[in-house]
N, C-alpha and C positions, 0 to 999 in steps of 0.2 A: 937674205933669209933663204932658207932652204924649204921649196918646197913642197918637195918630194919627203922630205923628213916630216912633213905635220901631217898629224892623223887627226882627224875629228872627234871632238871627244863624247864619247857616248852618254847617251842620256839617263839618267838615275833612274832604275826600275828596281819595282821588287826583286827582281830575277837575279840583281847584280847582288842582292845581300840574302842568302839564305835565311840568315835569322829571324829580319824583319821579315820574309816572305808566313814561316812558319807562323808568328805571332799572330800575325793578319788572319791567318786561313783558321788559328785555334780560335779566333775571336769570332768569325763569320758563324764558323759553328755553333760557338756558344749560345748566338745572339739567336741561330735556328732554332737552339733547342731549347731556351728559357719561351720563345713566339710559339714553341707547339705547347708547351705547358700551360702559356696563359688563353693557348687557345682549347684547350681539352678542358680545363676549368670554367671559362667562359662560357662553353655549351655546355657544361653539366648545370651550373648557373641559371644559364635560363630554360634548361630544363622544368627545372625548381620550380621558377617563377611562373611557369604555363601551367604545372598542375594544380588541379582543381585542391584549394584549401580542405581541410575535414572539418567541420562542425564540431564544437566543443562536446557538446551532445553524443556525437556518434559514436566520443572519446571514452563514453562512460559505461563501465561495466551494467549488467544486468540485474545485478544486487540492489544497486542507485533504485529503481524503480519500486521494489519491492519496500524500500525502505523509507521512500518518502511514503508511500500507501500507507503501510505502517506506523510512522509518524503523523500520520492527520486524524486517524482516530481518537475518537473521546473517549475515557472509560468513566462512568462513574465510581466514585470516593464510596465507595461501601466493600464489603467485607465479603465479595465473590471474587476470584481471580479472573484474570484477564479472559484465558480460556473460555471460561464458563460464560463472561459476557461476549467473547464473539460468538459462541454459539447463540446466547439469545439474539443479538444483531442478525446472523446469516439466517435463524429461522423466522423472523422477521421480515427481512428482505425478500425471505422467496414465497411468501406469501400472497398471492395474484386476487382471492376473494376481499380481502380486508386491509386495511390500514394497518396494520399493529403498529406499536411505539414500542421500544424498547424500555423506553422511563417506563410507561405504563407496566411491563410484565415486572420488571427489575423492584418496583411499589409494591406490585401486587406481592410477589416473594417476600419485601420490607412486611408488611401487612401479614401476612402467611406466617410466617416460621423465623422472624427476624434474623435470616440470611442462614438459618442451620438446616444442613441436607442431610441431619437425622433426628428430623423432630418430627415427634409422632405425638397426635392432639385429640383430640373428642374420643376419649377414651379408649383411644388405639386405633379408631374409624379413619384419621387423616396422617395422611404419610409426606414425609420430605418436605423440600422449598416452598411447592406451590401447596400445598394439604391436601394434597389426590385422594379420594377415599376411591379406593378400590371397588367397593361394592356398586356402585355406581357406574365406573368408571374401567369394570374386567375386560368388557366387549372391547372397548377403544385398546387398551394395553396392550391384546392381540393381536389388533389388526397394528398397532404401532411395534408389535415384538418388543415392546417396552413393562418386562414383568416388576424388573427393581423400581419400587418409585422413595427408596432410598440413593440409587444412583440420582446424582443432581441431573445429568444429562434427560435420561429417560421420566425420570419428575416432571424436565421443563418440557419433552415434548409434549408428553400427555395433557400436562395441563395447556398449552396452547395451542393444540387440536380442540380443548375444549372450546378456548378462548375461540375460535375460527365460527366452532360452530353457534356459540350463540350470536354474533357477530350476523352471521345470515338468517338470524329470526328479528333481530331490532342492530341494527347498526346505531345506534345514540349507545357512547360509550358508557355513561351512565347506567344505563341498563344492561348491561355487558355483567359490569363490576357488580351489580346488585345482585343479577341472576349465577354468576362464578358463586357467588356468596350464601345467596341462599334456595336459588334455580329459579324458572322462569316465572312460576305462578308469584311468588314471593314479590323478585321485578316488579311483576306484572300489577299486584295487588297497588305498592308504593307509584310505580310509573302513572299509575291512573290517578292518582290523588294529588300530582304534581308533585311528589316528595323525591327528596333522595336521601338514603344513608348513610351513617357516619361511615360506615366501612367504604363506601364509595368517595365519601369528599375524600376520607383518610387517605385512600389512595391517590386519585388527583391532587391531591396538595403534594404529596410527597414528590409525586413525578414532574412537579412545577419543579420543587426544588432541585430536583438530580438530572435535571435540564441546565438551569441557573448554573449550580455548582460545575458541570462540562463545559461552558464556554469559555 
């Protein structure tokens, strides 16, 4: 054997095959750049996960609120429109000397002018919803700038200014409705005799009823 003739034979490396070297090095890449993808998703991921959730709530427009308000309201089954009874509601509410009821005024109207805001009665003496007689009732009108008491608006303040003020001479609603109806001495005469009138139950029954029928 010869040998000076034998050469050692070298070791298999990528270096010895271009081809497989090239494959390897596309592959190392690859595998770099699908690891920064899943890692650029991964932290926007838990990005996600650390922010504070929203509140279904917080979700909902400003309308929502208006509209459940809107929705809880009662109207009574009678033959005012809506309008007409949130005014009697709002001027009710802001009411600070007296209780008023809304049933109560909305009866007294039933009782009045069975719901017509151009009904004129005691031979022209009582006007609108509530039977405002003017003559009575000029002084207040002005100070309310309430001239029309064919406007149902201006009808209902007046007569619930009135309503306020007998209210602070006898608070028993009874006596309220007697003296609306026929003024205080009238009341006054039936209150002392422990009576009430028909025009008074007339009304509380009715505002039972239009209580009942809202719920």
């Amino acid at each position: 054997m010869n040998f000076n003739s034998y050469r050692t034979p070298r070791k298999a490396t990528l270096f010895n095959h271009p081809f497989k070297y090239t494959a390897h090095l596309l592959l190392i890449v690859t595998m770099m750049f699908v690891g920064s993808i899943i890692t650029v998703f991964g932290s926007n991921e838990e990005e996600l996960t650390k922010a504070e959730p929203r509140k279904l709530t917080d979700m909902k427009p400003p309308i929502v609120a208006a509209e459940t308000e809107e929705a809880n309201k009662l109207y009574f089954d009678v033959p005012l429109d809506q309008n007409i009874q949130d005014y009697i509601l709002t001027m009710c509410s802001e009411c600070d000397s007296c209780d008023l009821d809304p049933a109560i005024i909305t009866a007294i109207i039933w009782k009045e002018s069975e719901f017509n805001a151009d009904a004129i009665g005691d031979n022209g003496n009582s006007l609108g919803l509530m039977q405002v007689q003017p003559r009575w009732h000029s002084e207040r009108m002005d100070k309310l700038g309430s001239p029309d008491l064919l406007d149902p608006y201006q009808n209902i303040r007046v007569g619930i200014d009135y309503l306020v003020e007998l209210y602070s001479i006898n608070d028993d609603i009874e006596w309220v409705l007697m003296a609306y109806n026929g003024g205080p001495t009238y009341a006054n005469n039936l209150y002392n005799e422990g009576a009430i009138s028909k025009y008074a139950i007339d009304i509380l029954e009715k505002a039972d009823e239009l209580r009942e029928s809202s719920r």
